[in-house]
DRENDO-1510 file (C-alpha; in Angstrom, 1 decimal, always signed):
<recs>
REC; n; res; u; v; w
REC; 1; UNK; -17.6; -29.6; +6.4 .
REC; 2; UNK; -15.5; -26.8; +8.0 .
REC; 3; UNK; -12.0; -26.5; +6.7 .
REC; 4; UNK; -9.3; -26.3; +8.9 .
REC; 5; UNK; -6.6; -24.1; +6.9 .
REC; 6; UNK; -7.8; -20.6; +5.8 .
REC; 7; UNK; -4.6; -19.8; +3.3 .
REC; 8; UNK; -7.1; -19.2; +0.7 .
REC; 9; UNK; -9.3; -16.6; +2.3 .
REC; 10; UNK; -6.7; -13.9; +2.5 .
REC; 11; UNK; -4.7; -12.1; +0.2 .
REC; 12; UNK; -1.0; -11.1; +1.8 .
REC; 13; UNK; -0.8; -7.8; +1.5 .
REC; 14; UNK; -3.3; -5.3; +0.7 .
REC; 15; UNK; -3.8; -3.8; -3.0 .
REC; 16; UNK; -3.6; +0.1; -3.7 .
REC; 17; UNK; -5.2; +1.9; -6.6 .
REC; 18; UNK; -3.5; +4.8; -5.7 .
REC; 19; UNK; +0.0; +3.0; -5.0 .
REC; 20; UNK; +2.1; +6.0; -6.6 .
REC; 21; UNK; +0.6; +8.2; -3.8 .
REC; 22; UNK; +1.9; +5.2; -0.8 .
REC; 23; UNK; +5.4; +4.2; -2.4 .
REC; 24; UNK; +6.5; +4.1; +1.3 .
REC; 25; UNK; +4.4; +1.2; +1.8 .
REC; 26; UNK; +5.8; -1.0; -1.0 .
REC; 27; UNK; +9.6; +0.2; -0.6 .
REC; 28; UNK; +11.6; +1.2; +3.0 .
REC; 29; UNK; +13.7; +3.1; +0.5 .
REC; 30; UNK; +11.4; +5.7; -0.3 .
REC; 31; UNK; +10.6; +6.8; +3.3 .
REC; 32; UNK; +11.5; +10.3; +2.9 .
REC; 33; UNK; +12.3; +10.4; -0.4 .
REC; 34; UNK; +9.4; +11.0; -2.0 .
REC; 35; UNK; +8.7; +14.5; -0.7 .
REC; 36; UNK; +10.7; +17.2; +1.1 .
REC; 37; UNK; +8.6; +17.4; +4.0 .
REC; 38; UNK; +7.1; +15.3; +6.9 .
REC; 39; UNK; +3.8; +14.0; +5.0 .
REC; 40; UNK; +1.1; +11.5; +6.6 .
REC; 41; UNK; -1.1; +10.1; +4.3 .
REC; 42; UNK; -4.4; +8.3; +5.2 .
REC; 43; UNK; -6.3; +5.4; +3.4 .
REC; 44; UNK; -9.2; +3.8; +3.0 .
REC; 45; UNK; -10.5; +1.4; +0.4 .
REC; 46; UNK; -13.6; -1.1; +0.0 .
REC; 47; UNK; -13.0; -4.0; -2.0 .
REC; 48; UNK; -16.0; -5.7; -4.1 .
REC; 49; UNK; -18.7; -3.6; -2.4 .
REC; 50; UNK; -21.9; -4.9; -1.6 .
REC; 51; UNK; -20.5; -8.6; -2.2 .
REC; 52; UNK; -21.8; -11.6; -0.2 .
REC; 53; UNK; -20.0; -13.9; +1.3 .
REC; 54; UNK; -20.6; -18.1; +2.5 .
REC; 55; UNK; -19.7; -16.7; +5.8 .
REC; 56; UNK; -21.5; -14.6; +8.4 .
REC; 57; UNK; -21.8; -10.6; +7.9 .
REC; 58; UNK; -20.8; -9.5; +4.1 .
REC; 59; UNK; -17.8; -10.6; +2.0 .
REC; 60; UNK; -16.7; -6.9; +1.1 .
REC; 61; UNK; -12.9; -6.2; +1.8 .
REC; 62; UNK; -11.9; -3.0; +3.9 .
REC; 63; UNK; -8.2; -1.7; +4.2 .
REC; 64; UNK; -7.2; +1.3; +6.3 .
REC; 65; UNK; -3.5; +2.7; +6.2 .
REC; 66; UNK; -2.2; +5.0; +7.6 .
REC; 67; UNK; +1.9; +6.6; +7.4 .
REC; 68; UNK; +4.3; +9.4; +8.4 .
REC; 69; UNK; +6.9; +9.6; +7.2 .
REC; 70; UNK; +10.0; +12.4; +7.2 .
REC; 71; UNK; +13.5; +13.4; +5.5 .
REC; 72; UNK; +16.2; +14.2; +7.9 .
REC; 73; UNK; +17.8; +17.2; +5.7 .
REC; 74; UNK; +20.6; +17.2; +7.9 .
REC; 75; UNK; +22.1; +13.5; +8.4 .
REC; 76; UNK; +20.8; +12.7; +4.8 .
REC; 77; UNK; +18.3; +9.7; +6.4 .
REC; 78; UNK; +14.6; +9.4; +6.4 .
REC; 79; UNK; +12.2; +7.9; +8.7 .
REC; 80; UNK; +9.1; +6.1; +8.5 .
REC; 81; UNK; +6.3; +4.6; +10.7 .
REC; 82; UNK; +3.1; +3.0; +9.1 .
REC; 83; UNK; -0.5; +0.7; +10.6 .
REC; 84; UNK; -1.9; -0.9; +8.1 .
REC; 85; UNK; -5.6; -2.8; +9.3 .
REC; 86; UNK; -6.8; -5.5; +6.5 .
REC; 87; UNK; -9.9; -7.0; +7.0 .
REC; 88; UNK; -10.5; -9.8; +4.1 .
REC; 89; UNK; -13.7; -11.8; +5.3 .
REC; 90; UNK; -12.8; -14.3; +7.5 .
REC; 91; UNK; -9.2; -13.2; +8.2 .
REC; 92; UNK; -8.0; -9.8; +9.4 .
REC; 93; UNK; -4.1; -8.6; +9.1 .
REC; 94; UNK; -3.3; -5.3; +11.1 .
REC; 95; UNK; +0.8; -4.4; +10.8 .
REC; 96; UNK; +2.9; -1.7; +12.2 .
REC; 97; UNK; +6.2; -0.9; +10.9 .
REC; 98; UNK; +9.2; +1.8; +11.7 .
REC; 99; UNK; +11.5; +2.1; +8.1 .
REC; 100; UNK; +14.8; +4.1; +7.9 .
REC; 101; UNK; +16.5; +5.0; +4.8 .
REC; 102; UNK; +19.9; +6.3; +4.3 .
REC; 103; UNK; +20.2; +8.6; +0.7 .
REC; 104; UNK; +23.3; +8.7; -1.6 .
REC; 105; UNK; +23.6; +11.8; -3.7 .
REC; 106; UNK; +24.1; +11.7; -7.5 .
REC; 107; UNK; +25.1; +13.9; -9.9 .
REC; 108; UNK; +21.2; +13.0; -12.1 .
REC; 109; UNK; +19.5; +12.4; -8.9 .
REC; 110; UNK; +19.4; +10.8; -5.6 .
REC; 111; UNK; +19.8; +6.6; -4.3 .
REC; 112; UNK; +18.6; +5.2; -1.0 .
REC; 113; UNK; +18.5; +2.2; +0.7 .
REC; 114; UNK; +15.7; +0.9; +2.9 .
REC; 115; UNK; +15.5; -1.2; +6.3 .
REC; 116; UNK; +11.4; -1.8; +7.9 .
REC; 117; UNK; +10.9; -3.4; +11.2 .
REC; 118; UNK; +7.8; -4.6; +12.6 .
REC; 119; UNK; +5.3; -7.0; +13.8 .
REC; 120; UNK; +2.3; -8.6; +11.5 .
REC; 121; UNK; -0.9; -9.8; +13.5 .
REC; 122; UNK; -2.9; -12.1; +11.6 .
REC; 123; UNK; -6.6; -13.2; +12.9 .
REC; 124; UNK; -9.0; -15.5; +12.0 .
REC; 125; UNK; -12.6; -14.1; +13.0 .
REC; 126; UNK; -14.1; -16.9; +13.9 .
REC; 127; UNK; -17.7; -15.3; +15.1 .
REC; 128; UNK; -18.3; -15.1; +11.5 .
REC; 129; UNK; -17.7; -18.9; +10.8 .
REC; 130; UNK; -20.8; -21.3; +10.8 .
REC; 131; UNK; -20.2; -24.7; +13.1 .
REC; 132; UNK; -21.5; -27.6; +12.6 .
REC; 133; UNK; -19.8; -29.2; +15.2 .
REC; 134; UNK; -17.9; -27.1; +18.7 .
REC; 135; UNK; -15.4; -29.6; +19.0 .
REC; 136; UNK; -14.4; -28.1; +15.4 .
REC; 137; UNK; -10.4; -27.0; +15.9 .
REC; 138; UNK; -11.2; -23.6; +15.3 .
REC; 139; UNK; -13.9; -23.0; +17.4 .
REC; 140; UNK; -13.1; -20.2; +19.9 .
REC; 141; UNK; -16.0; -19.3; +21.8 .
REC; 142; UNK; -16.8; -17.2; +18.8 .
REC; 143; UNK; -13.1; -15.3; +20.0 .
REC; 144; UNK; -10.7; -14.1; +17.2 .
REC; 145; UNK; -7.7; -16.5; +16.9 .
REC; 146; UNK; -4.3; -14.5; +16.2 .
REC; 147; UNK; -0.9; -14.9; +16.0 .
REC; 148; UNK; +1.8; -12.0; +15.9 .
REC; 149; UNK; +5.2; -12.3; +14.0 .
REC; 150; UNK; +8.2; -10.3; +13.6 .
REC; 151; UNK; +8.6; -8.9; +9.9 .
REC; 152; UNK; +11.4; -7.6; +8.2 .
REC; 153; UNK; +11.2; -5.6; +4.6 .
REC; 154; UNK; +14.6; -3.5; +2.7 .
REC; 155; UNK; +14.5; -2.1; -0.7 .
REC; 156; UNK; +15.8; +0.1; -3.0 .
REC; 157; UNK; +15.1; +3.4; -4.4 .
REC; 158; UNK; +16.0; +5.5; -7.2 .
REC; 159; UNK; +14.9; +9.3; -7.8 .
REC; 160; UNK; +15.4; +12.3; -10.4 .
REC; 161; UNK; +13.2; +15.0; -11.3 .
REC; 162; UNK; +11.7; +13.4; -13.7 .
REC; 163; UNK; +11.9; +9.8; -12.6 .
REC; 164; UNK; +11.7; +7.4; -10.1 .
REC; 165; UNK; +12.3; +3.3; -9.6 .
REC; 166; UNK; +12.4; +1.1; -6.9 .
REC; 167; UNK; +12.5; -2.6; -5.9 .
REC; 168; UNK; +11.2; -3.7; -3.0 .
REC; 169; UNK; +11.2; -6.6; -1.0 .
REC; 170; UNK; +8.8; -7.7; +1.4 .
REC; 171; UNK; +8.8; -10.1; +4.6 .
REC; 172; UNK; +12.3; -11.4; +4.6 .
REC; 173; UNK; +11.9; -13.5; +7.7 .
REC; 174; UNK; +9.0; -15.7; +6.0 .
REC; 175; UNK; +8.0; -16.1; +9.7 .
REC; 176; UNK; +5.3; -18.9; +10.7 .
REC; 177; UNK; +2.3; -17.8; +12.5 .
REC; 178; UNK; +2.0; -19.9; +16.0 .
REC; 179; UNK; +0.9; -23.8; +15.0 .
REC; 180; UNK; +3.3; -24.4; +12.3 .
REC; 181; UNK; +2.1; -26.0; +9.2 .
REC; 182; UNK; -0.8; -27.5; +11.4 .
REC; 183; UNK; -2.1; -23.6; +11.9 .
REC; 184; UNK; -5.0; -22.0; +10.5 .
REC; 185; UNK; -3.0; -19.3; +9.5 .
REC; 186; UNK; -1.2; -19.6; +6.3 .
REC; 187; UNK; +2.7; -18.3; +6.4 .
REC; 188; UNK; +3.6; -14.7; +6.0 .
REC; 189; UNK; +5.8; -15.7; +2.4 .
REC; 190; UNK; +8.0; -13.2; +1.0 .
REC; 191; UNK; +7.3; -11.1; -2.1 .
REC; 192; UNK; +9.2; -8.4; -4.3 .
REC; 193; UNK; +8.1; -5.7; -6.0 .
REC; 194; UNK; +9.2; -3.3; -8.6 .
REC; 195; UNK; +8.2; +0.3; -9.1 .
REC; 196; UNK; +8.9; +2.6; -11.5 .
REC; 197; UNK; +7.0; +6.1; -13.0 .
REC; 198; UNK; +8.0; +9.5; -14.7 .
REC; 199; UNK; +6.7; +12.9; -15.4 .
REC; 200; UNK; +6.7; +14.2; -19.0 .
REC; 201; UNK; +5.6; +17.9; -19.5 .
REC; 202; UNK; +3.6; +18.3; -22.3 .
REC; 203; UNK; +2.2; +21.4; -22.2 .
REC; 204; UNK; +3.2; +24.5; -19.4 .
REC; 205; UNK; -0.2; +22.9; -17.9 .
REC; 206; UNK; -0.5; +19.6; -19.3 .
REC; 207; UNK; +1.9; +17.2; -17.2 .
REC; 208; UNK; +1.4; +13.1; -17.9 .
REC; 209; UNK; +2.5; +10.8; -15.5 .
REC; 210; UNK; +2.6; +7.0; -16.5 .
REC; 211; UNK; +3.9; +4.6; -14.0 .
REC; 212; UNK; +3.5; +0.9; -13.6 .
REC; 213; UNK; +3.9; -1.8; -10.0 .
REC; 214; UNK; +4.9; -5.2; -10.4 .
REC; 215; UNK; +4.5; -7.2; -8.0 .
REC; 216; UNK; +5.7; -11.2; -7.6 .
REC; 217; UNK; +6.3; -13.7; -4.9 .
REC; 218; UNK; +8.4; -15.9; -7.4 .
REC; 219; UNK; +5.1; -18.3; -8.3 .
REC; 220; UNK; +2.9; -15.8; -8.8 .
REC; 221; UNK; +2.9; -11.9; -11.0 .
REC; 222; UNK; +0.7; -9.2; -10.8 .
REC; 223; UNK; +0.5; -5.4; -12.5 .
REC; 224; UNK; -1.1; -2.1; -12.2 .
REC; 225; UNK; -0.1; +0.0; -15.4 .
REC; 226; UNK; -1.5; +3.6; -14.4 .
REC; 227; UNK; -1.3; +7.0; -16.7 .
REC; 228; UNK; -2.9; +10.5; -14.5 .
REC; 229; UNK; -2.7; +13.6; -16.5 .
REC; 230; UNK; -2.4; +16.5; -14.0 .
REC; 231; UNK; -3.6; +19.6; -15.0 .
REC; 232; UNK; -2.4; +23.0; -14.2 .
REC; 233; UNK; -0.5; +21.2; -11.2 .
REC; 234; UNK; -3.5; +21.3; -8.8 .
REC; 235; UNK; -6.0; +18.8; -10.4 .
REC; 236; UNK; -5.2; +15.5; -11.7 .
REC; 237; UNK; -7.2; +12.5; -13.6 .
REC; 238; UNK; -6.4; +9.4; -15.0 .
REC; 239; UNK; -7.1; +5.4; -15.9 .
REC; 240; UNK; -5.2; +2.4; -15.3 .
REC; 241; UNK; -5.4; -1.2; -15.5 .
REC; 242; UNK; -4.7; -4.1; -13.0 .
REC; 243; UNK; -3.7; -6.9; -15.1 .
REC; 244; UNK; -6.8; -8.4; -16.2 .
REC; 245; UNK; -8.9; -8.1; -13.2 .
REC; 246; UNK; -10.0; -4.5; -13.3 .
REC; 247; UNK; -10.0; -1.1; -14.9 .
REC; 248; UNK; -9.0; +2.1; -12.7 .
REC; 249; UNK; -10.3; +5.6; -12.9 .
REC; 250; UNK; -8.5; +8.5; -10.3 .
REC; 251; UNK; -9.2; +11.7; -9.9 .
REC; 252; UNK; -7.4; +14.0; -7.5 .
REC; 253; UNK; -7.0; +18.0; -6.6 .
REC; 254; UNK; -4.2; +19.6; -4.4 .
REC; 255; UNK; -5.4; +22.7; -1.9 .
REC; 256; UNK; -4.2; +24.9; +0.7 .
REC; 257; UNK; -0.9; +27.0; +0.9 .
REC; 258; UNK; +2.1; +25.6; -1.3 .
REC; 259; UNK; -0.5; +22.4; -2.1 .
REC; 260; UNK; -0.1; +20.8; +1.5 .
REC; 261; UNK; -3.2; +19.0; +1.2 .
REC; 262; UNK; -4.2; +16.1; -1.3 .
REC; 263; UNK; -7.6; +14.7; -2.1 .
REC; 264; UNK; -7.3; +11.7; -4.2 .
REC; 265; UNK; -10.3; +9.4; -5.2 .
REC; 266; UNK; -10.2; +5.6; -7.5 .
REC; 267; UNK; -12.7; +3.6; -8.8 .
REC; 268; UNK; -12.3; +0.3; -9.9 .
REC; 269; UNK; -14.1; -2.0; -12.2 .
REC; 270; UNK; -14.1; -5.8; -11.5 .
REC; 271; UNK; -13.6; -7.0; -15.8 .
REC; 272; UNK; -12.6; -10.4; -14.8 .
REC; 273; UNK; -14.6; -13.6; -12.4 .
REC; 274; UNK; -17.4; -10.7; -11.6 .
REC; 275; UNK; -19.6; -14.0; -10.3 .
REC; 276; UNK; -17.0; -14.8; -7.5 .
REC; 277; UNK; -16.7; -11.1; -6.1 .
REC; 278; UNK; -18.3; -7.5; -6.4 .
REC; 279; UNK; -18.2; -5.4; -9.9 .
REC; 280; UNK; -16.7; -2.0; -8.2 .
REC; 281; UNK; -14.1; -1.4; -5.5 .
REC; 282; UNK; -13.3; +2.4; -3.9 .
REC; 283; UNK; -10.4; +4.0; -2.6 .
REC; 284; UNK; -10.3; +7.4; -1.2 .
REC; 285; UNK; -6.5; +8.6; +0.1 .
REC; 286; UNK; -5.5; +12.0; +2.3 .
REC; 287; UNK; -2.2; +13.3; +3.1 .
REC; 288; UNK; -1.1; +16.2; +4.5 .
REC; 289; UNK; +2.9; +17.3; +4.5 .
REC; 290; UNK; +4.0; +20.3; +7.1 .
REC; 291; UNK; +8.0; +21.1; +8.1 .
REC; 292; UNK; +11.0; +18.6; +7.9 .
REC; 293; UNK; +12.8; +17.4; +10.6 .
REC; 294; UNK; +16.2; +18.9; +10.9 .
REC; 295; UNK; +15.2; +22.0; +8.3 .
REC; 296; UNK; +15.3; +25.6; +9.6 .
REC; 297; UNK; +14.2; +27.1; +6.0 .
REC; 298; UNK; +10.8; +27.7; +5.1 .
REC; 299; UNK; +8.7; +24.5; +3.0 .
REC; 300; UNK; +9.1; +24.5; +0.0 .
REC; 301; UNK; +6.1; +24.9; -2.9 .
REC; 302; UNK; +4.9; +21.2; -3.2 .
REC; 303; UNK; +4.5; +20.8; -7.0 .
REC; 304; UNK; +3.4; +17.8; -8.7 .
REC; 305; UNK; +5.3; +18.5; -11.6 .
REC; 306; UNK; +8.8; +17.2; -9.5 .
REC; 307; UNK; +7.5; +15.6; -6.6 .
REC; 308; UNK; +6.4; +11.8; -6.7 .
REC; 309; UNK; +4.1; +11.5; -3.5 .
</recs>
């Protein structure tokens, strides 16, 4: 029997390994923020590889993300624009947003606030369902159904040079996707978030860096508790946990001039329900930062022993 309303086949939003390299993506607020130049970072991560699904072509999950993002030294703002493309078996999500966030100075760090505006495509791939029967409501000719809302995010964001904290929170608008409650699509539900992580020299070399995510949508709550040790401020590794589902391991190295560019890698291990998905997930993340808009001095050195990108 072919059902009729997919909401179980999807997860919302897509889940990061390496969120403490993407904060951007979970909070509006820290869209500039987080470094003091332009950075674009680049995504990719394979859910449950290798896992089969009861639906045509495998189950395995693939997310690609991509953002820029930018301070504005000069009018104390920064701007943002990320694509996000989620492909979760028989539904695909692909968003693009623009964020702006407007920083207040204080005398231990700095607070911003956060605004994101966008539109979220949601699709059912319907070549990959089996039929029995074409008069089936979803039945398209084997053509992807979609349906594009407006989406609205703000948060909250809170920086030192030690610290950070943030609270995010996610589709305000709660839009419906075209049908209603009659759509195959299920509703685009807000959630909150809250971020928070700190760097504690331990050595001249040594430099630990715990930080956990929390994520809820008020019925639900998830975490990723994460500690990297970075070593020498070009190398880093670490191990985290995702509630009970999974066990992390990330490994990282910083090259080029004043450590522009970032390699970072994360392997997770399914430790929970390993018969209804895929033992090992993979995540591999890129960013790149160059020259601020609205700086005339030179970049500065990008260290990770004060910088929280």
């Amino acid at each position: 029997m072919m059902c009729t309303h997919l909401s179980t086949q999807a997860q919302q939003d897509p889940q990061f390994t390496q969120y403490m390299f993407s904060k951007p993506f979970l909070n509006p607020a820290a869209v500039g923020m987080t470094s003091s130049e332009t950075e674009a970072v680049l995504l990719h991560r394979t859910q449950w590889l290798g896992y089969e699904g009861t639906f045509e072509n495998e189950g395995t999950l693939n997310t690609q993300f991509f953002s820029i993002s930018s301070p504005i030294q000069s009018k104390r703002l920064g701007v943002g624009f990320h694509v996000v493309n989620d492909d979760v078996g028989l539904m695909s999500n692909l968003e693009a947003q623009l964020s702006v966030s407007y920083l207040i100075p204080l005398k231990s760090g700095s607070l911003s606030f956060g605004l994101r505006g966008g539109i979220y495509d949601r699709s059912v791939n319907t070549d990959r369902l089996r039929f029995v029967n074409e008069n089936d409501p979803l039945y398209n000719g084997g053509k992807p159904m979609n349906s594009i809302v407006p989406d609205i995010s703000a948060g909250v964001y809170y920086q030192s040079e030690k610290l950070y904290a943030g609270i995010g929170a996610k589709h305000l608008l709660e839009s419906d996707f075209e049908g209603g409650s009659a759509s195959p699509f299920s509703a685009l539900g807000m959630s909150f978030n809250g971020l928070f992580g700190m760097s504690l020299d331990v050595t001249n070399n040594l430099i630990i860096q715990p930080s956990i995510l929390m994520k809820t949508d008020l019925n639900n709550f998830t975490f990723d508790l994460t500690v990297l040790a970075n070593l020498q401020e070009w190398v880093y590794v670490g191990a985290g946990l995702r509630e009970v589902e999974a066990l992390s391991a990330l490994a990282g190295v910083y090259l080029l001039k004043n450590r522009k560019l970032h390699l970072g890698y994360a392997f997770d291990f399914t430790i929970k329900d390993q018969s209804a998905k895929a033992p090992t997930s993979h995540e591999i993340i890129l960013s790149f930062g160059f020259g601020a808009f609205g700086s005339k001095s030179p970049s500065v050195i990008r260290t990770p022993r004060y910088r929280h990108d």
